[in-house]
TITORFI-347339 format. One record per residue (C-alpha): residue in three letters; x, y, z; residue number from 0. Coordinates in Angstrom, 1 decimal. Layout:
N
(nuza ALA,(X,Y,Z),NUM)
...
***
This chain:
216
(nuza UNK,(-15.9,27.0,9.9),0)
(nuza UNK,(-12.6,26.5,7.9),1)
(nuza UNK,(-11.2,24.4,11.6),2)
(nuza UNK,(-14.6,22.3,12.0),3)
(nuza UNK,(-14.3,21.3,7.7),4)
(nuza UNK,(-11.0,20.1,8.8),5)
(nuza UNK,(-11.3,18.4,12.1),6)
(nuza UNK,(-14.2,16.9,9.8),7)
(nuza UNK,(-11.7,15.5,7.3),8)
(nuza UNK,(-9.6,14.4,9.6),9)
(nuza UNK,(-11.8,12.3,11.3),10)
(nuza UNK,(-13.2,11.0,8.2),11)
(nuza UNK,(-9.7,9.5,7.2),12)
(nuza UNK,(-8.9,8.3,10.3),13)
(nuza UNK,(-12.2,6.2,10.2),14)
(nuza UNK,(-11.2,5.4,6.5),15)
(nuza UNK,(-7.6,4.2,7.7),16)
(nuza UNK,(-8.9,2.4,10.5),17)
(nuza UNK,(-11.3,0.1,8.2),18)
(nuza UNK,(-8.5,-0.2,5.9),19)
(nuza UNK,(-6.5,-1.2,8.7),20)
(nuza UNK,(-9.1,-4.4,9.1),21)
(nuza UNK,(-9.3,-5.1,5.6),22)
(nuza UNK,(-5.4,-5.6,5.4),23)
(nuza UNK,(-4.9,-7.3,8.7),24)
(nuza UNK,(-8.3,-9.8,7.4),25)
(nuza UNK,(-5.5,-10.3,4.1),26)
(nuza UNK,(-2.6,-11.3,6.6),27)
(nuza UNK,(-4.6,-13.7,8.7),28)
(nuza UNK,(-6.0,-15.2,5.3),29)
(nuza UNK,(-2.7,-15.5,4.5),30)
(nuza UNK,(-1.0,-17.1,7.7),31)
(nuza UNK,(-3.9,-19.3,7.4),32)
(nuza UNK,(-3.0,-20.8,4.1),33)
(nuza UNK,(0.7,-21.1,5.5),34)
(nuza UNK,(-1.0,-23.2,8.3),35)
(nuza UNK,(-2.6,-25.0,6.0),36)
(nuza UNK,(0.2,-26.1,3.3),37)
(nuza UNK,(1.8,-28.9,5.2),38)
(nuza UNK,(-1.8,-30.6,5.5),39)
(nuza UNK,(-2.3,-29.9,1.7),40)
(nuza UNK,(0.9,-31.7,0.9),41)
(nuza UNK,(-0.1,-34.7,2.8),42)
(nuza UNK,(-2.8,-35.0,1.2),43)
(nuza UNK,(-1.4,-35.0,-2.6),44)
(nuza UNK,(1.1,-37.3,-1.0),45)
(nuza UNK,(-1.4,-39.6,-0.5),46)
(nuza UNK,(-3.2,-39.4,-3.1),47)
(nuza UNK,(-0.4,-40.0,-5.6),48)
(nuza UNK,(1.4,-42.9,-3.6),49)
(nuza UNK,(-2.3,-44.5,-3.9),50)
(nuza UNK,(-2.3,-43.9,-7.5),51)
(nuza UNK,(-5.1,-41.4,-7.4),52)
(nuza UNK,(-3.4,-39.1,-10.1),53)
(nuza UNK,(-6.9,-37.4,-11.7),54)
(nuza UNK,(-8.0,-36.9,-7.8),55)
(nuza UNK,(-4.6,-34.8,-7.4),56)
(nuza UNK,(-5.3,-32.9,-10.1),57)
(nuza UNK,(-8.7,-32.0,-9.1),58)
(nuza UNK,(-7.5,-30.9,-5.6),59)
(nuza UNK,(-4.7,-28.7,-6.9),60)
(nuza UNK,(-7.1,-27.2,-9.3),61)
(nuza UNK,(-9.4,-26.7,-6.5),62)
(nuza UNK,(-6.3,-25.4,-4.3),63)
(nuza UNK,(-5.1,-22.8,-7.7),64)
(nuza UNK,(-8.9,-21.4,-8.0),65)
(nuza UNK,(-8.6,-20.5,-4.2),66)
(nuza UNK,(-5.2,-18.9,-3.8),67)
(nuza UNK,(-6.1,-17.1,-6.5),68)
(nuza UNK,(-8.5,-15.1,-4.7),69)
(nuza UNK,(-5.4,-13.6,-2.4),70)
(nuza UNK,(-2.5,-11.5,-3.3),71)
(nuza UNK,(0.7,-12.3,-2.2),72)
(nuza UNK,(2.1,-10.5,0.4),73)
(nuza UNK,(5.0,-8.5,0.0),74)
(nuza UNK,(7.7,-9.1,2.1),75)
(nuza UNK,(9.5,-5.9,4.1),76)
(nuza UNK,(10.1,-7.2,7.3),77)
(nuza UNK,(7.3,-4.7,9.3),78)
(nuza UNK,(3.8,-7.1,9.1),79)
(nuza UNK,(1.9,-3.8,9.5),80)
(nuza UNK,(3.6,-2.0,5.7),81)
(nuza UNK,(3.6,-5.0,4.5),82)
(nuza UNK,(0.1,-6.0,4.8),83)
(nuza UNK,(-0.8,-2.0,3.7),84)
(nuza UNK,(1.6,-2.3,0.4),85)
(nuza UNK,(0.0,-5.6,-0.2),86)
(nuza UNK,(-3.5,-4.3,-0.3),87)
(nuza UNK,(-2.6,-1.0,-2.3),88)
(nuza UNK,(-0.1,-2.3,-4.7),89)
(nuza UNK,(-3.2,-5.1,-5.9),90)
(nuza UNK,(-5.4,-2.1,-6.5),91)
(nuza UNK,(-2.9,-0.7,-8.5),92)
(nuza UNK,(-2.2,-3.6,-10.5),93)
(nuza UNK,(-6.1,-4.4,-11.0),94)
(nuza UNK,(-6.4,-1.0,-12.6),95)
(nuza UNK,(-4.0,-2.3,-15.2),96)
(nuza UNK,(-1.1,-0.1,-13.5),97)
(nuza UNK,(2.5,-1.5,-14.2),98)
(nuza UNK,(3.8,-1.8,-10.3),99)
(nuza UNK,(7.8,-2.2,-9.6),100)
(nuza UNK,(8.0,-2.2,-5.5),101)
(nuza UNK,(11.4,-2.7,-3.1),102)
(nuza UNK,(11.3,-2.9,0.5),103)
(nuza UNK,(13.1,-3.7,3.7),104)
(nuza UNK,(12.1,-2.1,6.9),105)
(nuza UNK,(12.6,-2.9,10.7),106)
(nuza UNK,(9.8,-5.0,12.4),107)
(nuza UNK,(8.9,-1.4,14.7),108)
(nuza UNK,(8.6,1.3,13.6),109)
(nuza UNK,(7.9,5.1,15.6),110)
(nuza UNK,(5.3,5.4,13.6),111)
(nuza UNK,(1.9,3.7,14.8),112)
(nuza UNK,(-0.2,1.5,12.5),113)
(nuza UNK,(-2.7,3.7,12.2),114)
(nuza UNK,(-0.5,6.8,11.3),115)
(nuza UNK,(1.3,4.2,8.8),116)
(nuza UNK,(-1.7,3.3,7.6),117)
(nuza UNK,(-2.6,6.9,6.5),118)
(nuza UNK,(0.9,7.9,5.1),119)
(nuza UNK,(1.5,5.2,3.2),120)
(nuza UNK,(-2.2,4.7,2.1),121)
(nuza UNK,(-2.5,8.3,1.0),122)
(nuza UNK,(0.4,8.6,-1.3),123)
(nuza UNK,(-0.5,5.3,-2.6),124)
(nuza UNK,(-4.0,6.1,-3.0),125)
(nuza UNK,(-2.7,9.6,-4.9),126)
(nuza UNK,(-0.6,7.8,-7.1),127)
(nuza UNK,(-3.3,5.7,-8.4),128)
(nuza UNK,(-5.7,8.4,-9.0),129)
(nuza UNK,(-2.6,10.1,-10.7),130)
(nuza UNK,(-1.9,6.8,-13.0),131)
(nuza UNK,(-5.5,7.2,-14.1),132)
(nuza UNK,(-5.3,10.4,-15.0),133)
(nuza UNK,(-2.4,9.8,-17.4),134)
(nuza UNK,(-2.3,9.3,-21.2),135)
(nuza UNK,(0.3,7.4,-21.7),136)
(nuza UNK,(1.6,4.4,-19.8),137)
(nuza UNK,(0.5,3.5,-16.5),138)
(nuza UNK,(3.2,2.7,-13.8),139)
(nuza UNK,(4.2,3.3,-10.1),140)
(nuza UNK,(7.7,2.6,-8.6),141)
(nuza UNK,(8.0,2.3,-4.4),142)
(nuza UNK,(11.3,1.9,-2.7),143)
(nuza UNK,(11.2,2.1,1.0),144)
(nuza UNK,(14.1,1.3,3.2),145)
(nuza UNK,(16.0,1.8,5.6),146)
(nuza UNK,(19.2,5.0,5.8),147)
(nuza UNK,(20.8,4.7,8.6),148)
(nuza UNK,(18.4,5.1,11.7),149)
(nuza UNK,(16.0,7.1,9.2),150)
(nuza UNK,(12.5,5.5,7.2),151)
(nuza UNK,(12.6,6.5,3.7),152)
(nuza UNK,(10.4,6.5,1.4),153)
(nuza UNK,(10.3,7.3,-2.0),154)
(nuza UNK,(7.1,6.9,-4.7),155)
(nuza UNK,(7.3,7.8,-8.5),156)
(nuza UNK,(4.0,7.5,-10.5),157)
(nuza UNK,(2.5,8.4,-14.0),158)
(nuza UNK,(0.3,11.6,-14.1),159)
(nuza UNK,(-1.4,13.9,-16.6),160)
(nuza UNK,(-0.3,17.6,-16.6),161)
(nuza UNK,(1.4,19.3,-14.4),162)
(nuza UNK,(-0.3,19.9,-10.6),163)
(nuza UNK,(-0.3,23.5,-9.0),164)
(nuza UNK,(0.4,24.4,-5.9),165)
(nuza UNK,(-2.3,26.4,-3.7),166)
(nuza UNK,(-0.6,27.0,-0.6),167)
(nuza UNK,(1.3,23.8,0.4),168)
(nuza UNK,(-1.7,21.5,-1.4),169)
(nuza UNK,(-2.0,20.1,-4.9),170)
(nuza UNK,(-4.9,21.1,-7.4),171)
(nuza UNK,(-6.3,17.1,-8.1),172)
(nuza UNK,(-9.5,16.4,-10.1),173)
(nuza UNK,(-11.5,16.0,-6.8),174)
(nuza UNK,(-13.7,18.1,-5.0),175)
(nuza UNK,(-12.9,19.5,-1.6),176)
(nuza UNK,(-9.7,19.9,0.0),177)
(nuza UNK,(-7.4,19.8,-2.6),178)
(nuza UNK,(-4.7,17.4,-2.0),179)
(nuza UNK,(-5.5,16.7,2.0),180)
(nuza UNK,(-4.8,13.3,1.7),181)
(nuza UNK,(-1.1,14.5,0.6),182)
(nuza UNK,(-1.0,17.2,3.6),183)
(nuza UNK,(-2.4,14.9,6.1),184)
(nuza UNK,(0.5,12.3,5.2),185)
(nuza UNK,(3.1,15.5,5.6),186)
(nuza UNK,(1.9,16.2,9.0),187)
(nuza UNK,(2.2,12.9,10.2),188)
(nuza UNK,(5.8,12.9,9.3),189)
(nuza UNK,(6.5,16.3,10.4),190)
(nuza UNK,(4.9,15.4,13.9),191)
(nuza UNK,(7.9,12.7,14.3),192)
(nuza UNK,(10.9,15.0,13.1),193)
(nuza UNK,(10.7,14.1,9.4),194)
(nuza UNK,(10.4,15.8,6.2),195)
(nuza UNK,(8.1,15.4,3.0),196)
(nuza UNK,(8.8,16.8,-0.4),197)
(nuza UNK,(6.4,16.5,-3.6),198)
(nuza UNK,(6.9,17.3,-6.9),199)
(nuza UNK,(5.0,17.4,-10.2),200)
(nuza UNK,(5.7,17.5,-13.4),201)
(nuza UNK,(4.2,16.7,-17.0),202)
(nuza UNK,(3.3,13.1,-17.0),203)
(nuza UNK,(5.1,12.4,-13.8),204)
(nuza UNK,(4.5,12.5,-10.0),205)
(nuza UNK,(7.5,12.3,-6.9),206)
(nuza UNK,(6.1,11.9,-3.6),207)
(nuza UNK,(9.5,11.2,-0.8),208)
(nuza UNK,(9.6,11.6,2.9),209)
(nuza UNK,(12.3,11.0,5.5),210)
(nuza UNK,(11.4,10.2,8.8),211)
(nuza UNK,(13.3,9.0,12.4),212)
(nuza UNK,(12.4,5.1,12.2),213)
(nuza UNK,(13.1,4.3,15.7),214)
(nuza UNK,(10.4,4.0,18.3),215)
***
């Protein structure tokens, strides 16, 4: 019973990972297609202001502001994959009034897939928001991932409430279920490509690190 409630989850979150894997690379494409776009949007101002037509300028780059505004800046690390997962996750952070400080630089390939990158990353992400909410005072969550040596690491400090205990190797969290699978499933991701992960709680704070073999 206990296998099938877990071979349950896990499929669950890999379905969840894979449609966050869409929404993300939907954000990318939107992007690259405004990057397409620019040269053709500074002809046309061009134009316009050589012609004289200074209100019509300003009505197309108000138009142009009102629609960039509806995408987030990508953030740059080098891997297209993290960066369009950080992207998506960090903006959910920040719309929930979360203070977000994030470094990056990464390879273009990684050994781990999308998919499994998409559950690591989106999991501890996803756990630090839920920990920034839960906090009283204020709100923040700083990422650095780069590069040591030939090794991924990643490293993830957030706000929290009270301190978390440990049942086996899982977190007590405010949810129902399997406490803190989302953090275990991360771990065993890592683990499955040589790596280590290492969590730690305290009053009002969160660490989530893991060190993992970066080449494919």
């Amino acid at each position: 019973m206990l296998k099938r409630t877990y071979l349950r989850l896990v499929e669950m979150q890999e379905e969840q990972a894979r449609q966050h894997l869409e929404e993300v690379r939907s954000i990318h494409n939107e992007m690259r297609g405004y990057k397409h776009d620019f040269h053709h949007h500074l002809q046309a101002l061009k134009g316009q202001l050589e012609a004289g037509q200074v209100d019509r300028a300003i009505a197309y780059l108000e138009q142009l502001d009102r629609s960039l505004q509806t995408v987030d800046t990508l953030l740059k690390t080098g891997n297209v994959t993290v960066d369009a997962i950080l992207s998506a996750k960090l903006a959910q952070a920040r719309a929930a009034g979360i203070a977000v400080t994030a470094e990056a630089n990464l390879p273009p390939e990684l050994s781990l897939t999308d998919l499994e990158l998409s559950i690591v990353i989106g999991n501890l992400l996803d756990n630090a928001i839920e920990g920034c909410r839960s906090a009283a005072g204020e709100k923040f969550l700083r990422l650095s991932l780069r590069m040591k040596g030939d090794m991924l690491y990643f490293y993830l400090l957030n706000s929290a409430g009270k301190k978390q205990k440990k049942v086996g190797s899982l977190f007590r969290t405010g949810k129902t279920g399997a406490h803190g699978f989302g953090l275990h499933r991360a771990e065993a991701i890592v683990k499955q490509h040589g790596g280590w992960v290492k969590y730690n709680s305290e009053d009002g704070a969160f660490t989530s690190e893991f060190l993992v073999p970066a080449a494919c």
